[in-house]
C-alpha positions as a Python dict, from the first residue, in 0.01 Angstrom:
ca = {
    (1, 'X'): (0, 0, 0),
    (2, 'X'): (-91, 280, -225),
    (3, 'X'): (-371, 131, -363),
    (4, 'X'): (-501, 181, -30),
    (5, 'X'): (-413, 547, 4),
    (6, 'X'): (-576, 582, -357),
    (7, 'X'): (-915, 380, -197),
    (8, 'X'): (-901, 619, 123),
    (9, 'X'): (-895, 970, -96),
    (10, 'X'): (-1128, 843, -324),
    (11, 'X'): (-1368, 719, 28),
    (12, 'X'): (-1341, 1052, 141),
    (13, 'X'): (-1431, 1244, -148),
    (14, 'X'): (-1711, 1020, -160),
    (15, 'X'): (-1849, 1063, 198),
    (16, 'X'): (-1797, 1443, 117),
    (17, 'X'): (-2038, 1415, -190),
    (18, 'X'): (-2290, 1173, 73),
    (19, 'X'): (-2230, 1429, 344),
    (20, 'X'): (-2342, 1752, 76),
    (21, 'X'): (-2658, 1537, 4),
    (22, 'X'): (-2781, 1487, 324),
    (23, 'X'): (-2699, 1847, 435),
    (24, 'X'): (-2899, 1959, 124),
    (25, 'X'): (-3192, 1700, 148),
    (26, 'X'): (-3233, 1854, 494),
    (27, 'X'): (-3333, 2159, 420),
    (28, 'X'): (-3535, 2089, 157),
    (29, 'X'): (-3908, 1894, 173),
    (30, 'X'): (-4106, 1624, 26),
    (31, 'X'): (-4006, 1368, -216),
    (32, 'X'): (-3660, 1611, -284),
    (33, 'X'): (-3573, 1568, 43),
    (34, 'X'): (-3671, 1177, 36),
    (35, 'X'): (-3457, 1127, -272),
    (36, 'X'): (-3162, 1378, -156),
    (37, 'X'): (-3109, 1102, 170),
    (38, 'X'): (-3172, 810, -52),
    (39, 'X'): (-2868, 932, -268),
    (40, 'X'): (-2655, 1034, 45),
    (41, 'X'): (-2668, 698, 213),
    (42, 'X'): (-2621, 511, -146),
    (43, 'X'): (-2330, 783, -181),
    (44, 'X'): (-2178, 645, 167),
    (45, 'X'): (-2240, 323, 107),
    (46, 'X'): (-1992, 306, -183),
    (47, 'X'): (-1732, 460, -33),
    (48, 'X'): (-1740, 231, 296),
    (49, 'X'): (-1724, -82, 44),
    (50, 'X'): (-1489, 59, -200),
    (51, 'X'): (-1221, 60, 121),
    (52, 'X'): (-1352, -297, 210),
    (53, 'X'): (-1317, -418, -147),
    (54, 'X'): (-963, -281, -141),
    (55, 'X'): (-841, -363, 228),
    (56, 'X'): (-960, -755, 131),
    (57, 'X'): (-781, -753, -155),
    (58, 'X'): (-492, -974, -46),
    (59, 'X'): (-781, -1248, 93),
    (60, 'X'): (-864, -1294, -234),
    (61, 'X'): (-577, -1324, -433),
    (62, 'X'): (-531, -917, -527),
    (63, 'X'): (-876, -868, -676),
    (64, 'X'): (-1116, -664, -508),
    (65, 'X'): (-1392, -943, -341),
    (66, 'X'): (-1229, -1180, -550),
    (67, 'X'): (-1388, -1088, -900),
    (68, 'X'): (-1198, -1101, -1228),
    (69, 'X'): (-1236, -758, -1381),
    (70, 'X'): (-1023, -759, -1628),
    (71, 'X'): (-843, -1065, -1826),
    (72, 'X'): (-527, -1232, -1733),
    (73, 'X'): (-457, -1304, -2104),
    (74, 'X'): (-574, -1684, -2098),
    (75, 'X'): (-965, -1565, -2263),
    (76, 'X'): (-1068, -1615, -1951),
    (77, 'X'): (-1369, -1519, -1726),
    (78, 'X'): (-1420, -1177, -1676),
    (79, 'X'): (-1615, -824, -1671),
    (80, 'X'): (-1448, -762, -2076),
    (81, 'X'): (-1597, -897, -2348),
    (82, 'X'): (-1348, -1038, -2617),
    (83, 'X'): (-1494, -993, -2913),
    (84, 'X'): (-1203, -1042, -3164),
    (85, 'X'): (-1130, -1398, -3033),
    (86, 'X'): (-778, -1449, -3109),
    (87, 'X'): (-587, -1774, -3003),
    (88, 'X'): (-716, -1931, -2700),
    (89, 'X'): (-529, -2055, -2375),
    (90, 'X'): (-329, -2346, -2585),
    (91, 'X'): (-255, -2128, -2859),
    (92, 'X'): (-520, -2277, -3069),
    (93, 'X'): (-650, -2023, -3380),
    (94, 'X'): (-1037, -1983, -3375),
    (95, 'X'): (-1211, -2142, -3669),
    (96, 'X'): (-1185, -1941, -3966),
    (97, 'X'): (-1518, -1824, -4133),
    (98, 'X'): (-1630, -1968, -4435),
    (99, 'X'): (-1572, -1834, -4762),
    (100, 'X'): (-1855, -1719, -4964),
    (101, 'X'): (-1949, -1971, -5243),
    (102, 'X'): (-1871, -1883, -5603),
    (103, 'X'): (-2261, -1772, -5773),
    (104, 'X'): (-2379, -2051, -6027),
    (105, 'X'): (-2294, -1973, -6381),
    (106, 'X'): (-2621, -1981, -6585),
}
């Protein structure tokens, strides 16, 4: 539950950032005023889906629309790229590089 009160402050602040936008692309003209509601509506738009992604969260098994962000541990699928590759899901060590080769003696 207090993920959700987290998703609703952060939704507001958002739609009060959209809200500033528009007010300011109003009074202003041309392309500026173009770009000022482009960014107001993209501004709203995120902070209707951040409360979706949250509010669905339990539909898809605690992860917001269902998406691994982070890993679980296991190496598996997900937004984090694991770069040191340490032992896999069975406990299994990576292959370990090859050492360099001794230089030919003359």
């Amino acid at each position: 539950m207090h993920i959700l009160i987290g998703a609703v402050l952060h939704a507001t602040v958002l739609a009060i950032v959209g809200y500033a936008l528009l007010w300011t692309a109003a009074k202003v003209e041309g392309v500026v005023a173009l770009i000022g509601r482009v960014l107001g509506l993209w501004v709203f738009l995120l902070a209707i889906l951040s409360v979706v992604a949250v509010a669905t969260m339990p539909m898809f098994g605690g992860k917001p629309f269902g998406m691994e962000m982070m890993h679980d541990g296991d190496r598996g699928p997900g937004w984090m790229h694991h770069w040191d590759r340490g032992p896999g899901p069975a406990g299994t060590q990576p292959a370990a590089p090859a050492a360099p080769a001794a230089p030919a003696k003359p």
